[in-house]
BAMAR-894021 format. One record per residue: residue in one letter; x, y, z of N, C-alpha, C in turn. Coordinates in Angstrom, 1 decimal. Example, Ala and Ser with C-alpha at 12.3 -4.5 7.8 and 13.67 -1.06 7.14 Angstrom:
+---------+--------+--------+--------+--------+--------+--------+--------+--------+--------+
: residuo :    n_x :    n_y :    n_z :   ca_x :   ca_y :   ca_z :    c_x :    c_y :    c_z :
+---------+--------+--------+--------+--------+--------+--------+--------+--------+--------+
:       A :   13.2 :   -5.7 :    7.8 :   12.3 :   -4.5 :    7.8 :   13.2 :   -3.3 :    7.8 :
:       S :   12.8 :   -2.2 :    7.1 :   13.7 :   -1.1 :    7.1 :   12.9 :    0.0 :    7.9 :
+---------+--------+--------+--------+--------+--------+--------+--------+--------+--------+
//
This chain:
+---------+--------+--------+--------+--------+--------+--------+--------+--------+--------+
: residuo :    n_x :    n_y :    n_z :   ca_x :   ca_y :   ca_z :    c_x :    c_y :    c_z :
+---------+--------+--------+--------+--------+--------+--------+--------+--------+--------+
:       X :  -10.0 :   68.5 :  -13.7 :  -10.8 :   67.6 :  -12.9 :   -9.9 :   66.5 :  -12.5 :
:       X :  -10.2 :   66.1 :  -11.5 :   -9.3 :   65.2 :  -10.6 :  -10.1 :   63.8 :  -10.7 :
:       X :   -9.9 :   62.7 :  -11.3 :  -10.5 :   61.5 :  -10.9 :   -9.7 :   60.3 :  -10.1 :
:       X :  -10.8 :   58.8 :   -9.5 :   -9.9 :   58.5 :   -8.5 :   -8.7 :   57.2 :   -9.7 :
:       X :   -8.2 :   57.5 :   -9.2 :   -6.8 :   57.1 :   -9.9 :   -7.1 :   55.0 :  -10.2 :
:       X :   -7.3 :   54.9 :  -11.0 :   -7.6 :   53.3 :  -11.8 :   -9.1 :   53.2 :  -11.8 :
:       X :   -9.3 :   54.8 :  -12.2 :  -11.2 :   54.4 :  -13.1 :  -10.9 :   54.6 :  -14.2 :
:       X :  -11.9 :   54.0 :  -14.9 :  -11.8 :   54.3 :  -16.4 :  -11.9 :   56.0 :  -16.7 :
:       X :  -12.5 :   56.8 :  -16.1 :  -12.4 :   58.1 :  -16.1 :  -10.7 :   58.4 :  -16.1 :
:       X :  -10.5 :   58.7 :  -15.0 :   -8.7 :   58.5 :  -14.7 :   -8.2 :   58.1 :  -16.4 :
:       X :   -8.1 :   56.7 :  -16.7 :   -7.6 :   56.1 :  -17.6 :   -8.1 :   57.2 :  -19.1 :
:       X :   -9.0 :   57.4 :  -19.2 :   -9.7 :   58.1 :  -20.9 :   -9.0 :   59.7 :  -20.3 :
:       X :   -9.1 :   60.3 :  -19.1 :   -8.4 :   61.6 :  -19.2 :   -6.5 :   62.0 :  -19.8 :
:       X :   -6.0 :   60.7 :  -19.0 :   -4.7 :   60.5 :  -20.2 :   -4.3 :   60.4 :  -21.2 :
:       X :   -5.3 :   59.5 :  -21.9 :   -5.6 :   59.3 :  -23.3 :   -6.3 :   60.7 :  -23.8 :
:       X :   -7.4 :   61.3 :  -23.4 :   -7.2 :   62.7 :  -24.2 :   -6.1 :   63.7 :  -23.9 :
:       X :   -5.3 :   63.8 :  -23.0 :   -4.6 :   64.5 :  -23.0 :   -3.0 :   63.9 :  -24.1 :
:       X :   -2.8 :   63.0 :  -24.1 :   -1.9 :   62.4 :  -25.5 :   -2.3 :   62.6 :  -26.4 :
:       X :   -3.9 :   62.6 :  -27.1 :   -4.6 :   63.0 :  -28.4 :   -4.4 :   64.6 :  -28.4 :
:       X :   -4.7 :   65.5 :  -27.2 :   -4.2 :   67.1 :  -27.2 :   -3.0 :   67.7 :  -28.0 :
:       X :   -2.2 :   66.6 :  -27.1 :   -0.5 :   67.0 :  -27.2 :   -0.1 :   66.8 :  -28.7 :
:       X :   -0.8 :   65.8 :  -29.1 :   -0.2 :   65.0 :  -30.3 :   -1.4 :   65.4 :  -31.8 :
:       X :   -2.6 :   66.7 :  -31.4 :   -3.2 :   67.5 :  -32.4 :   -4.1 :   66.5 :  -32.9 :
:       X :   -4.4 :   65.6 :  -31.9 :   -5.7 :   64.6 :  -32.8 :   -7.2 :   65.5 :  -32.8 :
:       X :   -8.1 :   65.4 :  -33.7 :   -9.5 :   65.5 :  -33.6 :  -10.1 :   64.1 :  -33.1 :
:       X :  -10.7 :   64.8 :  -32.0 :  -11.9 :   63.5 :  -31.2 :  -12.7 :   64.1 :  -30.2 :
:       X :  -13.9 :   63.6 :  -30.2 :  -14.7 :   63.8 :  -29.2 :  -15.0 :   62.7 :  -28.2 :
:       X :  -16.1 :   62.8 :  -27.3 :  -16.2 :   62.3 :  -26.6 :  -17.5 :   61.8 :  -26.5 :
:       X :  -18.5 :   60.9 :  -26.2 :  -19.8 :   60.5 :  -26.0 :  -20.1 :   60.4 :  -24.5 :
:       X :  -21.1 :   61.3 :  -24.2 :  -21.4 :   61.5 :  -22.6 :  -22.0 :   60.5 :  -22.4 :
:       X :  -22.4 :   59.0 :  -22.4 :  -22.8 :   58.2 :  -22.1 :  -23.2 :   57.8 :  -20.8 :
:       X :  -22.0 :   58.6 :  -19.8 :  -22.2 :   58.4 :  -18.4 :  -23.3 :   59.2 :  -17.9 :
:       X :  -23.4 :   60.3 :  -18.4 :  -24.2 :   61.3 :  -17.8 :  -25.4 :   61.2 :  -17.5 :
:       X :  -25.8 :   61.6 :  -16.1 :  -26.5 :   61.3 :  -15.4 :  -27.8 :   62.4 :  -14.7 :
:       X :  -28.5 :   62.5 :  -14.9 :  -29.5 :   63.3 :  -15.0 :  -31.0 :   63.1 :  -14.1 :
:       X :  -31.6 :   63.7 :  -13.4 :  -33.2 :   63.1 :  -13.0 :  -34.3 :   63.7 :  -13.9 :
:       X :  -33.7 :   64.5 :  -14.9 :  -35.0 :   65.4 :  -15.6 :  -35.3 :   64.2 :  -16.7 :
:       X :  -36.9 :   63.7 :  -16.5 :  -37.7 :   63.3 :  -17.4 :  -37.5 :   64.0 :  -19.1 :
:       X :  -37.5 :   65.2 :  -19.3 :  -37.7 :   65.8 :  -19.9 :  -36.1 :   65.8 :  -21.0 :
:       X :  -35.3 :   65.9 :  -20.4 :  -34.1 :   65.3 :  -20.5 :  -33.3 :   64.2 :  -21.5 :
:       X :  -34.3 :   63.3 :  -20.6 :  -33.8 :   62.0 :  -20.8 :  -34.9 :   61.7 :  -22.1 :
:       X :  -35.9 :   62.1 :  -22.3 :  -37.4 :   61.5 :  -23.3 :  -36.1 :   62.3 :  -24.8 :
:       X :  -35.9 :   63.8 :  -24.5 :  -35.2 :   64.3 :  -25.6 :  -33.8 :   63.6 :  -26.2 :
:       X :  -33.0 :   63.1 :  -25.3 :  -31.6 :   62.4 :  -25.7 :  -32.8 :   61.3 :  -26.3 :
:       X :  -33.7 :   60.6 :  -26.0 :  -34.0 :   59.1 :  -26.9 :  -34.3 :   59.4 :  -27.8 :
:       X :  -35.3 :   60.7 :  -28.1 :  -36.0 :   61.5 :  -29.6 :  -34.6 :   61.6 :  -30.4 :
:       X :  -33.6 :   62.4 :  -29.9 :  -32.4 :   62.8 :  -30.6 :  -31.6 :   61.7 :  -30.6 :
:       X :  -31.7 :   60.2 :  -30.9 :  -30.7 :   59.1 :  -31.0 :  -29.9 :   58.7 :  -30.3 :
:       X :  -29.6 :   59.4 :  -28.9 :  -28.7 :   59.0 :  -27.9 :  -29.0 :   57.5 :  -27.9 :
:       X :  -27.6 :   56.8 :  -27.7 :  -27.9 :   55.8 :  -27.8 :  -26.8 :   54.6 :  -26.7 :
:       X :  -27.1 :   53.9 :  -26.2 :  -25.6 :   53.6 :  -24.9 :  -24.7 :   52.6 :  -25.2 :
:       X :  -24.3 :   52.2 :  -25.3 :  -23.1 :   51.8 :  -25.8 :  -22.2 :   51.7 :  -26.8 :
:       X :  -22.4 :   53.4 :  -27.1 :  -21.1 :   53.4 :  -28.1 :  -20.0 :   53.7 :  -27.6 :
:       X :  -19.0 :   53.4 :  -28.2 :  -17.6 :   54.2 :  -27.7 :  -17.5 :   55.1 :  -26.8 :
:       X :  -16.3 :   55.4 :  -26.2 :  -16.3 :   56.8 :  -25.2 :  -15.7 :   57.6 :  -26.3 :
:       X :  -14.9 :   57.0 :  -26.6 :  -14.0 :   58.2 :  -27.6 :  -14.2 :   57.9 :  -28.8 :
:       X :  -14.4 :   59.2 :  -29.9 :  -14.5 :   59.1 :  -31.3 :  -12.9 :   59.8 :  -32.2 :
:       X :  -12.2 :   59.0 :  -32.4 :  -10.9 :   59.9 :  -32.9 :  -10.6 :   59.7 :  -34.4 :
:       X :  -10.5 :   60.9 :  -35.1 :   -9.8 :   61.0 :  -36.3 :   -8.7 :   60.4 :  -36.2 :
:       X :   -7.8 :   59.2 :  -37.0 :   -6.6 :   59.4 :  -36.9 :   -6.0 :   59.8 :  -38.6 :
:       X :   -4.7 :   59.7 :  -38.2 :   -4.2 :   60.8 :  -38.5 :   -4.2 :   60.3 :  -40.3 :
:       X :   -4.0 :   59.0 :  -40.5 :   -3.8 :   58.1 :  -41.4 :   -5.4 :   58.2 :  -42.2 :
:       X :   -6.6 :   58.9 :  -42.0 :   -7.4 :   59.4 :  -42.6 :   -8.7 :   58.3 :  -42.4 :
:       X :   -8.3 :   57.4 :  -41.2 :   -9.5 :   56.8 :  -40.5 :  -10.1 :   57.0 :  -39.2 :
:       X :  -11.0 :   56.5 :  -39.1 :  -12.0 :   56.8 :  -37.5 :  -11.5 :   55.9 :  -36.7 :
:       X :  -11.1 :   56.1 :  -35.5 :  -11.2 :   54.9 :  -34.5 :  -12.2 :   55.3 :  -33.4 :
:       X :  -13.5 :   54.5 :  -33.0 :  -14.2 :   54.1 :  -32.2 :  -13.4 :   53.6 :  -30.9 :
:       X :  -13.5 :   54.2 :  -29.8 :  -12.1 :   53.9 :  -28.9 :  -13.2 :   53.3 :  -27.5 :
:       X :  -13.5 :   52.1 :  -27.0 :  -14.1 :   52.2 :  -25.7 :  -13.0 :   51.4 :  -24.5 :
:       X :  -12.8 :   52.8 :  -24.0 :  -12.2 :   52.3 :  -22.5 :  -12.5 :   51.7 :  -21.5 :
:       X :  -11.4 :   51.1 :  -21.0 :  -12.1 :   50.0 :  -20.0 :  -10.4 :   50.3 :  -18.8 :
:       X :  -11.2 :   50.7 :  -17.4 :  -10.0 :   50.2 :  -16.2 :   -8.9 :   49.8 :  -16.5 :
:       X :   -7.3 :   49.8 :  -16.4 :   -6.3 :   49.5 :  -16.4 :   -6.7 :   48.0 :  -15.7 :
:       X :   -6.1 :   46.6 :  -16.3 :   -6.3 :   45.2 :  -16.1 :   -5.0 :   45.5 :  -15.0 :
:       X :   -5.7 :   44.3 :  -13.8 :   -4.9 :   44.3 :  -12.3 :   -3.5 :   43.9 :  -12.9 :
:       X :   -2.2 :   44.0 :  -12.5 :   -1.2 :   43.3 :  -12.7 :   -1.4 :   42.0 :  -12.2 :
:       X :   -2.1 :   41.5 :  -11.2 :   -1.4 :   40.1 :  -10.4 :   -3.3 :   39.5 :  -11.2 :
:       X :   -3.5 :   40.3 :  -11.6 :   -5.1 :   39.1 :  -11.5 :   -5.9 :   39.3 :  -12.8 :
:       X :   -4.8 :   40.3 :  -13.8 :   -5.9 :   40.4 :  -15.4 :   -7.0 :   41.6 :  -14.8 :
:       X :   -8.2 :   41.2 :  -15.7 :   -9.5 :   41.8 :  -15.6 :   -9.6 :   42.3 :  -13.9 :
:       X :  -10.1 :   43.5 :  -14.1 :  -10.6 :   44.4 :  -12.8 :  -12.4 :   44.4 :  -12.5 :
:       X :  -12.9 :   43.8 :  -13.0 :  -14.2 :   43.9 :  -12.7 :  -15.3 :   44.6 :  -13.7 :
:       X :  -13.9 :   45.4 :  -14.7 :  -14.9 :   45.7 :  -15.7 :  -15.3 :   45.2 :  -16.8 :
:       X :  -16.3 :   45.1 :  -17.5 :  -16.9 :   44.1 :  -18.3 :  -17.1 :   44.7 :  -19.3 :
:       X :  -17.3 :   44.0 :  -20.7 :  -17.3 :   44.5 :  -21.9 :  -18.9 :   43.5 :  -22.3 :
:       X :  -19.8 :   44.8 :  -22.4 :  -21.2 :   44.7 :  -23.2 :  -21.4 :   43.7 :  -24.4 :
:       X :  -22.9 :   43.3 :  -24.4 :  -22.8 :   42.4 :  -25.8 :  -23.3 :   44.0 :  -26.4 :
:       X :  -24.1 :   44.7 :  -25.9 :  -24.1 :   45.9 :  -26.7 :  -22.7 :   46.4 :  -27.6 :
:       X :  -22.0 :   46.4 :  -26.7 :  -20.2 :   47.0 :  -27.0 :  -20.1 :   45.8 :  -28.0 :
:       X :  -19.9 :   44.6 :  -28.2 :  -19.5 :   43.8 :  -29.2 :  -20.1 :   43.5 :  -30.2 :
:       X :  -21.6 :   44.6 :  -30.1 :  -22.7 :   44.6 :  -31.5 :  -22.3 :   45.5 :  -32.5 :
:       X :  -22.0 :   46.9 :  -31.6 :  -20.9 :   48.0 :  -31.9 :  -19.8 :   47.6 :  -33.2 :
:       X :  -19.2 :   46.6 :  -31.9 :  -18.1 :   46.7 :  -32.6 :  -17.7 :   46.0 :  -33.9 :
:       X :  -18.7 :   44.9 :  -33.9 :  -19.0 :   44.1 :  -35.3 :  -19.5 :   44.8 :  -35.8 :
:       X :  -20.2 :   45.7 :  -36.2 :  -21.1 :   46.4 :  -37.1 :  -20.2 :   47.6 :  -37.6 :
:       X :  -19.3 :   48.1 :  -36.8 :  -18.4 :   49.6 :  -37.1 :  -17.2 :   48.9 :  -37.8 :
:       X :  -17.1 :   47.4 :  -37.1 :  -15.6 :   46.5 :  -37.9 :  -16.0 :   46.1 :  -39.5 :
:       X :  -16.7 :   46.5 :  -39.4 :  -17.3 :   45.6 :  -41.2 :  -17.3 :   47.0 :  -42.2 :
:       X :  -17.5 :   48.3 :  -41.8 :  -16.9 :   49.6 :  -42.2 :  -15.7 :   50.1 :  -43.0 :
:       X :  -15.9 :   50.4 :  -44.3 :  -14.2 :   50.7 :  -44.5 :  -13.1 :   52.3 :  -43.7 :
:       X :  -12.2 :   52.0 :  -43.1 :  -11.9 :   53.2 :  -42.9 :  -12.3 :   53.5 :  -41.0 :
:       X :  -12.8 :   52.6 :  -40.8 :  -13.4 :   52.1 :  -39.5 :  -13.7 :   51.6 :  -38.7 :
:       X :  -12.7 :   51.2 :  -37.1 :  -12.9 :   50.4 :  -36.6 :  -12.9 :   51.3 :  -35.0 :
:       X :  -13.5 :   49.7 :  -34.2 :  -14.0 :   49.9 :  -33.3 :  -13.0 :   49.2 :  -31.9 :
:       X :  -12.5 :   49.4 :  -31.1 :  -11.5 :   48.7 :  -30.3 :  -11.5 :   49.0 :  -29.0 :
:       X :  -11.5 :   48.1 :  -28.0 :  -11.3 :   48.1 :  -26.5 :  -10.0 :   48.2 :  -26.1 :
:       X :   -9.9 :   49.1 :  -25.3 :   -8.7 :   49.4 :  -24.2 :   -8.8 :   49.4 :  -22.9 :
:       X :   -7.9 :   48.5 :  -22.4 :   -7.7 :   48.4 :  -21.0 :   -6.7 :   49.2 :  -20.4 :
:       X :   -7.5 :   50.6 :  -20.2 :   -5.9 :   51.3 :  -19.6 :   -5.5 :   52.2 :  -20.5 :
:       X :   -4.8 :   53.7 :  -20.0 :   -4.5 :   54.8 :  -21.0 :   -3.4 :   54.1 :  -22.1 :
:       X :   -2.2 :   53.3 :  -21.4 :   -1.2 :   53.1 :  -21.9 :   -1.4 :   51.9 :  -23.5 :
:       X :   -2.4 :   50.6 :  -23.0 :   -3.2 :   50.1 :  -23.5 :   -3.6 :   51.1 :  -25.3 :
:       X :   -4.4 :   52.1 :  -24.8 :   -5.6 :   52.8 :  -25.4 :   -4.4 :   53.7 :  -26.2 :
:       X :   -2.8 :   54.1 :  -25.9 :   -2.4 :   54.8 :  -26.4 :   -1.3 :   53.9 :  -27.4 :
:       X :   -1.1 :   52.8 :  -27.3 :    0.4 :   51.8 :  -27.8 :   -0.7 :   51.4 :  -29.4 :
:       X :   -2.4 :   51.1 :  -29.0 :   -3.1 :   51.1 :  -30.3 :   -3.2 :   52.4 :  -31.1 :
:       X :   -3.5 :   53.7 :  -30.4 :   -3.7 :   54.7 :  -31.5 :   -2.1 :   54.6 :  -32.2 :
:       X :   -1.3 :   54.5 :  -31.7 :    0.1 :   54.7 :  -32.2 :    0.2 :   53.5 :  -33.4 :
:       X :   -0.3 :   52.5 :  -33.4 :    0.1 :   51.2 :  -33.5 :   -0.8 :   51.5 :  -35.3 :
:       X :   -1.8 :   52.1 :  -35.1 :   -3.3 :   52.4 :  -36.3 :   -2.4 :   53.2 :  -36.9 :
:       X :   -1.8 :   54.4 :  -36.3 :   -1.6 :   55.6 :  -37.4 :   -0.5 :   55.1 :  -37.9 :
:       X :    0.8 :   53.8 :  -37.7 :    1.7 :   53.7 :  -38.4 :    2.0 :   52.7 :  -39.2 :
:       X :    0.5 :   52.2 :  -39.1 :    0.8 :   50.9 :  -40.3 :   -0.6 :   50.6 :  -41.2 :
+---------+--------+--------+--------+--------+--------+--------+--------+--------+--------+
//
């Protein structure tokens, strides 16, 4: 799949493909997914679908969870790109941060999203 180059899509496809290379377990939460079936959508709320958790769920290697939500590579000349971080996202992340063995962290950017998983599994 080809995405356009500084979406967060773009950005989380390089990051799974470093968790590939590198034998991590992680999934992913379809959160984006977009649908018009009623029927659909009534079943994800029955079954706990729920929107703002993480994109990424990763084992690391060091025998904890990291909760991973990506966010757009931040502009060089201007910081922040437009994308915003939820109070949902920061209810998340207080509630998964108070967890032993688990936390919850924002990344701007594959490179961002990859210098932390590195940074978790070595210390």
């Amino acid at each position: 799949m080809i995405f356009k180059e500084w979406s967060e899509s773009y950005e989380q496809a390089k990051v799974v493909e470093f968790l590939e290379v590198n034998n991590y377990k992680f999934s992913s939460i379809p959160n984006s997914t977009f649908t018009k079936s009623w029927k659909q959508k009534v079943a994800n709320k029955a079954l706990w679908v729920r929107p703002w958790l993480s994109d990424l769920l990763i084992l690391l290697k060091r025998g904890s969870i990291l909760f991973l939500e990506m966010k757009k590579q931040k502009w060089v000349k201007w910081g922040m790109n437009g994308s915003s971080i939820s109070e949902y996202q920061l209810s998340w992340q207080e509630s998964i941060n108070m967890i032993t063995n688990a936390q919850y962290e924002i990344a701007h950017g594959a490179s961002e999203a990859i210098d932390l998983i590195q940074d978790l599994d070595n210390n």
